[in-house]
N, C-alpha and C positions, 0 to 999 in steps of 0.2 A: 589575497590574504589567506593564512593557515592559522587555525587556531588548535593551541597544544591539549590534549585531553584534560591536563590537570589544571587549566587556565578556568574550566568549568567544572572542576572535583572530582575528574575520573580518574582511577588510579589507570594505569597502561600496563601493570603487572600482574592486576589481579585474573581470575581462572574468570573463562567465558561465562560459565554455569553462574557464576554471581550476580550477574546481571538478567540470567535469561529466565523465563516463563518457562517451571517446570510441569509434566505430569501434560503435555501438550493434546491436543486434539489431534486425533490421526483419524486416516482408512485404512481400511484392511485389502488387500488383492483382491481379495471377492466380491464385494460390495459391489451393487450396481452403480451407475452413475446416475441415477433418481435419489437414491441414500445419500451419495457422497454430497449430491448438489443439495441437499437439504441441510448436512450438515454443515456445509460451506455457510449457506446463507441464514443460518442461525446463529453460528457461530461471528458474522460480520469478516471472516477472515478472507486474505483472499487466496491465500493457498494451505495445503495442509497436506504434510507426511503420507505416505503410503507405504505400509509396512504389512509383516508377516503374522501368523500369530504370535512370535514370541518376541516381537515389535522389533526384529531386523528390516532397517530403512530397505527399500527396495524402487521408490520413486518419490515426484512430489505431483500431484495436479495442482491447477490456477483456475481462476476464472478463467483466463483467457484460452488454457484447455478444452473448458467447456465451449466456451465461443467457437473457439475452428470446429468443434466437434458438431455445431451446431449448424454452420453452415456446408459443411459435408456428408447432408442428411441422417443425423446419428439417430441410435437407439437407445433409448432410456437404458434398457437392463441391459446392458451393456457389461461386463466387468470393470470396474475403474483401473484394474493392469493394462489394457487395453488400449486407454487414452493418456494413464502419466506418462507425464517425463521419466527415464529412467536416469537420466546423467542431471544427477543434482547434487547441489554445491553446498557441502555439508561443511558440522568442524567437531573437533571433539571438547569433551568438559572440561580438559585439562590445560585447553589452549587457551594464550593470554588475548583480552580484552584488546591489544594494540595488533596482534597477530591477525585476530578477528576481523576487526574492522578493515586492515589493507587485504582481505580473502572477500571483503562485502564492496569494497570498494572497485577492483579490480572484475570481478564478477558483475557488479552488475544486480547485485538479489538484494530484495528489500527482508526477507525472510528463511533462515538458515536453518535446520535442524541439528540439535546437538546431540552428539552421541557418546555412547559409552558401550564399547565394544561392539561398535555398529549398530546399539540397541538406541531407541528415539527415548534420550529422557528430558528433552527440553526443546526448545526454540528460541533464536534468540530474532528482533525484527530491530530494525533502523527506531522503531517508538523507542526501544529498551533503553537505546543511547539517549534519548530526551527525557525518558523517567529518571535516568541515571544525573544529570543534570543537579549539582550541587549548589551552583556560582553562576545566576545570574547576574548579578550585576556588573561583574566583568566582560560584559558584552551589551552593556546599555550605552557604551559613548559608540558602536557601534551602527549606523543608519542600514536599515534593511536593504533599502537602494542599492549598495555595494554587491547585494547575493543575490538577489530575487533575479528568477528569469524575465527579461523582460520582454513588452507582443507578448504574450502566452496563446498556442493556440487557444482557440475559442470555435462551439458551435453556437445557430443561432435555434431557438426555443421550438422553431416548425420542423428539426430534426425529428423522425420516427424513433420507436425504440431501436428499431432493427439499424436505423443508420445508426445510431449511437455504438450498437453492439461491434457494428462496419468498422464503425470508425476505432474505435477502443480497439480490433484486432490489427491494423493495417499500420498506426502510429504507437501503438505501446504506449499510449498514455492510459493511466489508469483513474488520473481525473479533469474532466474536461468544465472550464467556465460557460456558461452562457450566455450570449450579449445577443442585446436587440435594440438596432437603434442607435448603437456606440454603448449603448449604458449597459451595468451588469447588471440581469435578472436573474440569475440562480445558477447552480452547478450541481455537476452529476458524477456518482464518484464506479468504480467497476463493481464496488460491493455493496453498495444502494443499487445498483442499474438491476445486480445478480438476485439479491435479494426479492424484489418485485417481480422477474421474472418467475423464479422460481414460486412464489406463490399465486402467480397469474398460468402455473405449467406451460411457462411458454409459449400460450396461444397467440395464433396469428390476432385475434382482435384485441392485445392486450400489444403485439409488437407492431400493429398499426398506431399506433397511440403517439400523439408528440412528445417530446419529450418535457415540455412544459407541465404535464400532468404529474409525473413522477417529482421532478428535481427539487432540491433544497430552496426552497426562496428565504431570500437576507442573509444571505450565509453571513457568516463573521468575518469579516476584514479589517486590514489594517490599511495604512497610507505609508508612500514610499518616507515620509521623515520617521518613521517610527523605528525605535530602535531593537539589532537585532535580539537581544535578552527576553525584552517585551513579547515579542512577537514567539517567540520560544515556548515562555509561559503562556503564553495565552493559548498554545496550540494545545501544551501539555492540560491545562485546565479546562479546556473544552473537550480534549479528545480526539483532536482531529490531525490531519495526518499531512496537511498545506495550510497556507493564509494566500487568499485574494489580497494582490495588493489594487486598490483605487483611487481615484484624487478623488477631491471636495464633488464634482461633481457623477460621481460614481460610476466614472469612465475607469476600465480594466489599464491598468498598466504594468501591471507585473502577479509575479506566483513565486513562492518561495513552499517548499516541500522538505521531507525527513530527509528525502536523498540530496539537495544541495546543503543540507546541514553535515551529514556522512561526512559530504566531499569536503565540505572545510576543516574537519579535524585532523590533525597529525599524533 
């Protein structure tokens, strides 16, 4: 199933910039990577521009940046030119909100920076398309069931930090459930993992740690009859960026995220 932008109140004409987070958090080239990871994990983001002084895009870094950097013996003071990406997947202010989304979809990026004359004056993220969200209730005869992934991986809670980190670089997932037992106990997301890292400096007796010490416990979920509008709101009103789906007896059966939302829009 495809659902059409305006089915949920988005217009598919209007200019990207309307919808995006202007005045963006960036780094600068120079910047060590002790800065930039500090700014990362206060800011809760999980990637963020790297630009010049006169904010011409030049890369982007990730958490997951820092992760390989991390298991490659890296150095803090480091330049952050060093470790971005430099081929990143940008748009301009002037491009349409429908243009957009098939450059995010095709791509692969939950977070674009938008420019104007190659200058960073916005971002726009897979959230923006669920803030933008006008009409839910056109998507309440909708069963979540029909989109949510279903099996979702899962680790289980005697996970270290360090395998967490393992794992988050090896499968590209940026948020992992936790079950013990069949049942879900909590989950762990790259920017809570990055976060507590980063104020534990990374130490080994902080990445000895299970991962049951860090994680979310009772995260918010839904159940697979729950409808997808619901589940929408519920994520915009929480903030959060997935829904666990569970039965009655709190056994994992599916995950539904911003990006299989992306993927249903036309």
């Amino acid at each position: 199933m495809e659902i059409e932008l305006e089915k949920v109140g988005i217009d598919r004409s209007k200019k990207i910039i309307s919808i995006s987070s202007l005045n963006p958090l960036v780094a600068f080239v120079n910047e060590s990577v002790f800065d930039v990871c500090k700014k990362i994990s206060d800011s809760l983001h999980r990637s963020i521009p790297v630009v010049d002084k006169k904010f011409n895009l030049k890369g982007i870094v990730t958490i997951t940046d820092i992760f390989n950097l991390f298991f490659s013996e890296w150095e803090m003071n480091l330049p952050i030119q060093l470790v971005m990406s430099k081929e990143v997947v940008s748009c301009e202010e002037n491009e349409t909100i429908e243009y957009v989304l098939e450059k995010m979809k095709i791509s692969k990026r939950g977070r674009l920076p938008v420019l104007s004359i190659n200058k960073v004056v916005g971002i726009v993220s897979e959230t923006d398309f669920i803030l933008s969200i006008k009409n839910f209730e056109s998507l309440e005869n909708i069963r979540i069931d029909e989109f949510m992934v279903k099996k979702p991986f899962f680790i289980p809670p005697t996970f270290t930090i360090k395998d967490v980190m393992r794992t988050m670089v090896n499968t590209k997932y940026r948020r992992l459930p936790i079950v013990e037992n069949g049942k879900l106990v909590g989950y762990i997301t790259s920017t809570l993992l990055f976060k507590r890292l980063v104020e534990n400096s990374f130490s080994n007796m902080f990445l000895s740690k299970n991962v049951s010490e860090v994680m979310v416990r009772n995260p918010i979920t839904s159940n697979k009859y729950d409808s997808l509008g619901n589940v929408l709101r519920k994520m915009r009103e929480n903030k959060i960026s997935s829904m666990l789906i569970v039965s009655d007896e709190n056994k994992l059966e599916g995950i539904f995220t911003e990006r299989d939302f992306i993927n249903l829009l036309i």
